[in-house]
N, C-alpha and C positions, 0 to 999 in steps of 0.2 A: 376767651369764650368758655362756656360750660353749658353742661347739659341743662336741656327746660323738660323738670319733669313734668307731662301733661296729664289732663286726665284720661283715661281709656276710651270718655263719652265725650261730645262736645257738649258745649253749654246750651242749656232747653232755650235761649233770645235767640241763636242760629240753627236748632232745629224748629221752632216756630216761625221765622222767616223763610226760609227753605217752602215751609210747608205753605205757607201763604204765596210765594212766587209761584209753587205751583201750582195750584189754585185759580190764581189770576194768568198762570201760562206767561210766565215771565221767564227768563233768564235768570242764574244765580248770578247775578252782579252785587259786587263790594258796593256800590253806590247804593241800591237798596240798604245798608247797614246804615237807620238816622238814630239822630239822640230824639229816646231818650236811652236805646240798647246801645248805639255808639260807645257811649260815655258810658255804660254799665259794665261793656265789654272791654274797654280799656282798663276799668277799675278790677274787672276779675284778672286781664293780662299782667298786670301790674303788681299783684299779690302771688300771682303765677311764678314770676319773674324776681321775686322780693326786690322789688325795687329797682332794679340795675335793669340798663338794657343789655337786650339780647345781644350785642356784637361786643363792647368794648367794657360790658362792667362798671359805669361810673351809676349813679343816683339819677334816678329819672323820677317825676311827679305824672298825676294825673293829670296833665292841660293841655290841650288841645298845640299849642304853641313851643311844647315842651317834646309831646312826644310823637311818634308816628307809627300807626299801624301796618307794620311792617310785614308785605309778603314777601316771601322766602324765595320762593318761584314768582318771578313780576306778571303782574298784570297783564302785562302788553304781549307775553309769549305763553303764559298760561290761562287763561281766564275760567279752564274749567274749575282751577283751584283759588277760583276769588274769596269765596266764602268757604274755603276747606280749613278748620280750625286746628288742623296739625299745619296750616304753612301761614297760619299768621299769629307774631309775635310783636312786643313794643321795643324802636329802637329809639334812641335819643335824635332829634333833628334841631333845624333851623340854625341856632349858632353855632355851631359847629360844622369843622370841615372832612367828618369822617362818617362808619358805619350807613344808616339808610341817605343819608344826604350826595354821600360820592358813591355808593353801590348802585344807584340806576336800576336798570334792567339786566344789570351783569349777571351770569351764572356762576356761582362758586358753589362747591363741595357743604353738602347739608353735613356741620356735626354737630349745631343744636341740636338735635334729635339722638345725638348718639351718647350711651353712659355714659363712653369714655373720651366725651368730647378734652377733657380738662388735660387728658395726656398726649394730644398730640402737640400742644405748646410747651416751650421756657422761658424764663423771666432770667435777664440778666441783669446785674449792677447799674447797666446803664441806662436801664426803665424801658429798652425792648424787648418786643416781644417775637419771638423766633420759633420754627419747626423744631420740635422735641429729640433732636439728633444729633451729634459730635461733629458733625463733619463742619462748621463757621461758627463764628462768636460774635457775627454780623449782620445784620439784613443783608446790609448790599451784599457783604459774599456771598448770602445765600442766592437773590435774585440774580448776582453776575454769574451764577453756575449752577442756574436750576437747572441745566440739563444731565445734569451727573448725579442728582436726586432719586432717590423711589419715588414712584408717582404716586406715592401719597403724600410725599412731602413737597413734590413741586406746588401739589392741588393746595396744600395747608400755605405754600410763602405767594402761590396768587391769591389767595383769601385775603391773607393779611395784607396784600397789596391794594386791590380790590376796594377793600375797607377804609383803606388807610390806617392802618392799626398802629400805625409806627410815626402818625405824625407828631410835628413837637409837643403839641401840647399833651399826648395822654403819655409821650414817653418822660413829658416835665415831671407828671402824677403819679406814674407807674414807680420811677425813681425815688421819689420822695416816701412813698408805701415802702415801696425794698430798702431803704434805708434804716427808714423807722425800725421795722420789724429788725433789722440787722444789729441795729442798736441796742436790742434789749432782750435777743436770744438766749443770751448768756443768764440771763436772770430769772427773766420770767418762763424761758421754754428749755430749762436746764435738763429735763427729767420724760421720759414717756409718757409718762403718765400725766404730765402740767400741759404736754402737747395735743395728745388726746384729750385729755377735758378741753382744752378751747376751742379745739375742732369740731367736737362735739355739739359744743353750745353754740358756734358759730353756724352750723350745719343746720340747728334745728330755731334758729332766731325767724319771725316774720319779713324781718326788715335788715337783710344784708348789708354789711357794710362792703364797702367798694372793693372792687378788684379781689375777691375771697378767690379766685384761682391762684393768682400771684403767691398768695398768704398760703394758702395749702401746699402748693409747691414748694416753696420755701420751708414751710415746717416742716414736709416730707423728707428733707436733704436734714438737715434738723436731727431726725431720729437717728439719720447715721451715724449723728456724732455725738449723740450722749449717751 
């Protein structure tokens, strides 16, 4: 996961709805949000987001079948924040057995919204993804002893549980990314300065490529050694 940076205002298609439920003395209900601002508001979430969804970081498109408007806080125990445009983001659905598909109505720890969401995880060789701490080199140790945790580390290995952050397929992805990268450290990310230009550029692209926390954390270990 990484920070979504938003904007400070919400978009004028949800303060023009707002305004009109008022109006007609409606409820703010997410069901009120049709295409043709549906679809307009996925497209702004989506360029938001550069592409990746908000839990797990892979390529997400705008289609209706592809992605889902993701509240943060669920419908079903918040509804004052149905239309609240800091608690809804795009995550990846339907094939897939992780992120908004297994998260439900569950509550986990908001760090989309936080800068330094990218540091409370680590990326290991073996494509998962784990709390940013010494103490396992394992999911499951971590989950078999989350009671010997900070709580904030317990809250970040229910997230990832939650989410399913760790099932086979994104740790098959995640693997193959840390590898890649691993392969060609030596070469292409020999220097600070070749690290920082690609972070640079990678940082400031429209169109993310996948798993860019992964890749930053890795080049960040990276510096210490050249």
């Amino acid at each position: 996961m990484r920070f979504i940076r938003k904007s400070r205002l919400e978009p004028q298609l949800l303060t023009d709805l707002k305004q009109r439920l008022i109006t007609e003395r409606k409820n703010f209900s997410f069901d009120e949000l049709r295409n043709p601002d549906k679809k307009n508001f996925r497209a702004m979430l989506i360029v938001e987001q550069k592409y990746l969804c908000c839990y797990c970081e892979q390529e997400i498109e705008n289609h209706p079948l592809r992605v889902v408007i993701e509240h943060f806080l669920p419908q079903s125990k918040f509804n004052v924040q149905e239309l609240d445009y800091f608690n809804l983001h795009l995550s990846c659905t339907q094939s897939n057995n992780h992120c908004d598909t297994v998260k439900k109505d569950e509550l986990i720890v908001n760090l989309l919204l936080h800068p330094d969401c990218a540091s409370f995880f680590k990326y290991m060789p073996t494509g998962e993804i784990l709390p940013n701490t010494h103490e396992y080199k394992s999911f499951s140790d971590f989950k078999a002893n989350i009671a010997s945790l900070q709580l904030r580390f317990q809250a970040v290995v229910h997230l990832i549980t939650v989410l399913d952050l760790n099932n086979l397929q994104l740790v098959s992805e995640r693997k193959k990314t840390f590898h890649d990268l691993i392969s060609v450290k030596d070469t292409q990310f020999d220097t600070l300065d070749k690290i920082e230009d690609y972070l640079e550029k990678q940082s400031n692209k429209a169109k993310s490529s996948r798993f860019p926390s992964l890749v930053e954390y890795l080049l960040n270990k990276q510096k210490t050694k050249v």
